[in-house]
C-alpha positions in Angstrom: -41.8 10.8 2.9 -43.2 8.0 0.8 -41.3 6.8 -2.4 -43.9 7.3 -4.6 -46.3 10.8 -2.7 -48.1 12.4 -4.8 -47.5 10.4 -8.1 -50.5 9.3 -10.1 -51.3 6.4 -10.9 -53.5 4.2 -12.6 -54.2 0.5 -12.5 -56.8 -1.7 -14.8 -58.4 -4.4 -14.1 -57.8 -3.6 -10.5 -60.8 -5.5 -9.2 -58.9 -8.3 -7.8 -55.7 -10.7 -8.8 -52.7 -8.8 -10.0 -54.2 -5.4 -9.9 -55.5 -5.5 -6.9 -52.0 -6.2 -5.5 -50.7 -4.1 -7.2 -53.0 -1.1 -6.4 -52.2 -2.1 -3.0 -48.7 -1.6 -3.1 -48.4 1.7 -5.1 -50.8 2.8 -2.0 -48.1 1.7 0.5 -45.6 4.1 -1.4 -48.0 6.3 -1.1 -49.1 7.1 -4.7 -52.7 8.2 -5.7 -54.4 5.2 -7.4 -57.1 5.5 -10.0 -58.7 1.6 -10.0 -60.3 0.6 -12.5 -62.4 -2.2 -13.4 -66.0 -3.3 -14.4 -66.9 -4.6 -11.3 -68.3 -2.3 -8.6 -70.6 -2.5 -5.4 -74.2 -4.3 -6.7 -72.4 -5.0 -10.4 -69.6 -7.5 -10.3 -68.5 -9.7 -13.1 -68.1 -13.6 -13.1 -69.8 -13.9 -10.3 -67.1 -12.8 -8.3 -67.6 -10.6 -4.9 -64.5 -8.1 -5.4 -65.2 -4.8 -6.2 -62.8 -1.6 -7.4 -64.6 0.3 -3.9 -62.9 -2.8 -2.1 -59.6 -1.6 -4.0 -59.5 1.8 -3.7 -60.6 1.3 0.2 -57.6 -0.7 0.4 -55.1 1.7 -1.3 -56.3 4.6 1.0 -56.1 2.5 4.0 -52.5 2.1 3.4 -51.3 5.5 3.4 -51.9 6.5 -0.5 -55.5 7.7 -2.2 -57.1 5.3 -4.0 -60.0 6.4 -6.2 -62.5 3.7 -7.9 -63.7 4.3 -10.9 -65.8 2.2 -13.5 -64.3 1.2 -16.5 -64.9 -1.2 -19.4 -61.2 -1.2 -20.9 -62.7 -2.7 -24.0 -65.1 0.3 -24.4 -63.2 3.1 -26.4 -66.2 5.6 -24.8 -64.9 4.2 -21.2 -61.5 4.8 -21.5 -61.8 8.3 -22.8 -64.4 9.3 -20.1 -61.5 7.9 -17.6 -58.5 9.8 -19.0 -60.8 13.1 -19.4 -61.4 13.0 -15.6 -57.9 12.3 -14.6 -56.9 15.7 -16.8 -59.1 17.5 -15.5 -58.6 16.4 -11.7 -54.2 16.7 -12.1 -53.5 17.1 -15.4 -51.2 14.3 -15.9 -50.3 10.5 -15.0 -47.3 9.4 -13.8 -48.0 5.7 -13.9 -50.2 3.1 -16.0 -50.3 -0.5 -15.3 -52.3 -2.9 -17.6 -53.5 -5.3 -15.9 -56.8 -6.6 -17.5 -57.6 -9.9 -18.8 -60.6 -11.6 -20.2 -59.6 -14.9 -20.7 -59.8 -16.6 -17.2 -63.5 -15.9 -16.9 -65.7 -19.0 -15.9 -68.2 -17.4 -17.9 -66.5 -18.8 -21.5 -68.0 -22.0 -23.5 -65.6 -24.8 -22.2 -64.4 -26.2 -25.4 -64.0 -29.6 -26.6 -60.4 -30.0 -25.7 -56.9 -28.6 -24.9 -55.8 -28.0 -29.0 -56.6 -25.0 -30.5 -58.7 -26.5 -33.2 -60.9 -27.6 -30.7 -61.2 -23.7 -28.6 -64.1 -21.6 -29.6 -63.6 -18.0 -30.7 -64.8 -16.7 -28.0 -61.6 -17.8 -25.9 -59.5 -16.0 -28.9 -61.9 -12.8 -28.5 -61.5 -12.9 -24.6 -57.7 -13.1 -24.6 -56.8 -10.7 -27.5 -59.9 -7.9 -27.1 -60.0 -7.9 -23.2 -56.0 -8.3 -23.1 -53.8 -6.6 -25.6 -56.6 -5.2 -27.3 -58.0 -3.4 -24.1 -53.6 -2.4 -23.1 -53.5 -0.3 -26.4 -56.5 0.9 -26.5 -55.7 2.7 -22.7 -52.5 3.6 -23.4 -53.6 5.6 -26.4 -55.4 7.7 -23.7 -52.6 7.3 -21.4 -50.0 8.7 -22.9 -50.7 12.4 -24.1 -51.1 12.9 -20.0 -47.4 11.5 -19.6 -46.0 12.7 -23.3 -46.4 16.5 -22.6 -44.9 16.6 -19.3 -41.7 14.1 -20.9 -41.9 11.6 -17.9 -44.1 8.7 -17.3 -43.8 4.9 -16.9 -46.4 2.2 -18.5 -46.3 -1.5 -17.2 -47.8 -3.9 -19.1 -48.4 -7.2 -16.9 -48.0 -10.2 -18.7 -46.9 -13.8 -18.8 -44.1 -16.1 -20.7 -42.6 -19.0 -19.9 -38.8 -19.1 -21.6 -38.4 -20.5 -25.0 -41.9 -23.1 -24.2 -45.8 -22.1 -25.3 -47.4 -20.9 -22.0 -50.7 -22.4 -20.8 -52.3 -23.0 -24.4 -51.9 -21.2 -28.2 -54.4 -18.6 -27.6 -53.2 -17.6 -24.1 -49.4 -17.7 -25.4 -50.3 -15.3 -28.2 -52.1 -13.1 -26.4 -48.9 -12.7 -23.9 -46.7 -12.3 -26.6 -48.6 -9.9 -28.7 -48.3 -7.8 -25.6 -44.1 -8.5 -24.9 -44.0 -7.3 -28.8 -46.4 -4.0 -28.0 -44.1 -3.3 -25.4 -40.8 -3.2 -27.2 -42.7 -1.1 -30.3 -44.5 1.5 -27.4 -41.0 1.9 -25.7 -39.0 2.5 -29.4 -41.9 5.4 -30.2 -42.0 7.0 -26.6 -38.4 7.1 -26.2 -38.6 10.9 -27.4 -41.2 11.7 -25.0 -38.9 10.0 -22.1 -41.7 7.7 -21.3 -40.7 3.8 -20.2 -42.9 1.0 -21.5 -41.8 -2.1 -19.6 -43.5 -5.6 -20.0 -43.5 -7.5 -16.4 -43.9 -11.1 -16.0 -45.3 -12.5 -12.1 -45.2 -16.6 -11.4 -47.8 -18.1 -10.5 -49.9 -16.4 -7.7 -52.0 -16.7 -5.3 -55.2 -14.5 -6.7 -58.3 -15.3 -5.3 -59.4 -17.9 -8.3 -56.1 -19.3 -7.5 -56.9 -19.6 -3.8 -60.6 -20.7 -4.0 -59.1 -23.2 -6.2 -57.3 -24.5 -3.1 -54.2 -23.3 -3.3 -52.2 -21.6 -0.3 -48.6 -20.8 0.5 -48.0 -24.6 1.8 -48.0 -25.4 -1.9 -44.6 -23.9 -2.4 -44.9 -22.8 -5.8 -46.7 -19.7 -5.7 -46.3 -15.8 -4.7 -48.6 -13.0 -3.7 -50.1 -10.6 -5.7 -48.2 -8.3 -3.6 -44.7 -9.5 -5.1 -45.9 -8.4 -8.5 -47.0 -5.1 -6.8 -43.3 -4.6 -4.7 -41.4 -4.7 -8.4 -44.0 -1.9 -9.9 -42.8 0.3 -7.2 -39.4 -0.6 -7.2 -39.8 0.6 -11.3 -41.6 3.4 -10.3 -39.2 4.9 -7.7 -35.8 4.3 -10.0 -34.9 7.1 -12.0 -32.9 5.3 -13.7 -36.1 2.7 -15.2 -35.6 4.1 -18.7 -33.0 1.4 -18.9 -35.5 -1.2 -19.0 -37.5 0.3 -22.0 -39.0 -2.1 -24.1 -37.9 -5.2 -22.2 -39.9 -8.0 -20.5 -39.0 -8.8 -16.9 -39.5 -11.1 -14.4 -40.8 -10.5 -10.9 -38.2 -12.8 -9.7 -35.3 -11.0 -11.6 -36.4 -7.1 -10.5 -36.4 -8.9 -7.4 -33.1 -10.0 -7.2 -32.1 -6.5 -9.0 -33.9 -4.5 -6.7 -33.5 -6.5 -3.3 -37.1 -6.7 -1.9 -39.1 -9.7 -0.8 -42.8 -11.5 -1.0 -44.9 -11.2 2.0 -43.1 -14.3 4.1 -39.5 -13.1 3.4 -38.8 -15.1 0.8 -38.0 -14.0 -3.2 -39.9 -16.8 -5.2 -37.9 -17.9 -8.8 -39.8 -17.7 -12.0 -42.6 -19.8 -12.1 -41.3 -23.1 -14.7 
């Protein structure tokens, strides 16, 4: 039997990048996987050609259930319609992962330079509403399912770079408003016996990443399924509740956990 069968789970922003992956992955263990995202089948955004039905095709053709469903996680009508469907289809979730972001669309006004003075609001309003904005917002939903049955497990996928500002102000805000979210979710759910854990990947290979031209020769990048191999390694301990409220690295579950990227190898926090 699978390490995750008949668990439910659900993943944002599952379209492509670190979703996607990790939708993938919780498929493998053989989980049921609600994906959600805005783009679908005739409707993508950014001009991208990944779709949730690409997603959800992929989770099922790996031994779990994957089920696509449209969903803007900024829309507070959205993520209510989702969470009423998932009640009244089992009744409960077993696993959230955040996973959307606005801020890396190409859609967004360039800017007139790498300060923040010099960033429009609209790369503040893309990184806060579609980011930590959108991870409360679902987890407001999220957590009655997982509250009344006292089990669950929320990961919140974000980004930090130790004791430095990651990327730019707006972008290192963003990631740390959602490392601080995590720690005050876990210190409220801890009643409930529901884990909040915040999880950091390195730099991967998503498919901007890749168009970009950057493959594994480069050396300094991991799959999106590495992210996904240290959700599942959470989700199938029953001892996670010991990581409640902390921020992790991929590369540290890794080493905790013992499993690998793709190639074999276990890739060190991205510096």
């Amino acid at each position: 039997m699978k390490p995750l069968q008949g668990k439910i789970a659900v993943v944002t922003g599952a379209s492509r990048g670190a979703g996607r992956g990790i939708a993938f992955q919780l498929g493998s263990a053989g989980a049921t996987v609600y994906v959600t995202g805005r783009s679908v089948k005739g409707a993508t955004t950014d001009n991208r050609p990944e779709t949730i039905e690409e997603t959800a095709d992929g989770v099922t053709s790996r031994g779990g259930k994957g089920i696509a469903i449209q969903c803007d996680h900024t829309s507070d009508h959205d993520i209510r319609n989702l969470f009423e469907q998932i009640e009244r289809e089992h009744g409960r979730i077993d696993i959230l992962v955040n996973s959307v972001f606005g801020g890396s669309e190409s859609s967004l006004p360039l800017g007139d330079g790498r300060h923040f003075w010099e960033r429009p609001l609209e790369h503040w309003d893309a990184m806060m509403v579609a980011g930590p904005q959108a991870y409360l917002l679902t987890t407001r939903y999220a957590v009655p399912l997982m509250a009344q049955h006292h089990k669950g497990l929320i990961v919140n996928i974000t980004f930090f770079i130790k004791d430095k500002i990651s990327s730019n102000l707006y972008y290192d805000l963003a990631m740390n408003a959602i490392n601080r979210m995590t720690l005050g979710m876990a210190k409220e759910l801890k009643d409930y016996n529901v884990t909040a854990v915040a999880v950091c990947p390195g730099w991967m290979r998503t498919e901007r990443v890749i168009d970009s031209g950057f493959g594994p020769e480069d050396g300094t990048t991991e799959t999106t399924a590495y992210v996904g191999r240290a959700v599942v390694a959470l989700a199938s301990d029953t001892t996670v509740s010991k990581f409640s409220g902390e921020t992790i690295m991929v590369a540290e579950l890794a080493r905790k956990y013992g499993f690998t990227d793709v190639d074999g190898t276990q890739p060190l926090p991205f510096e």
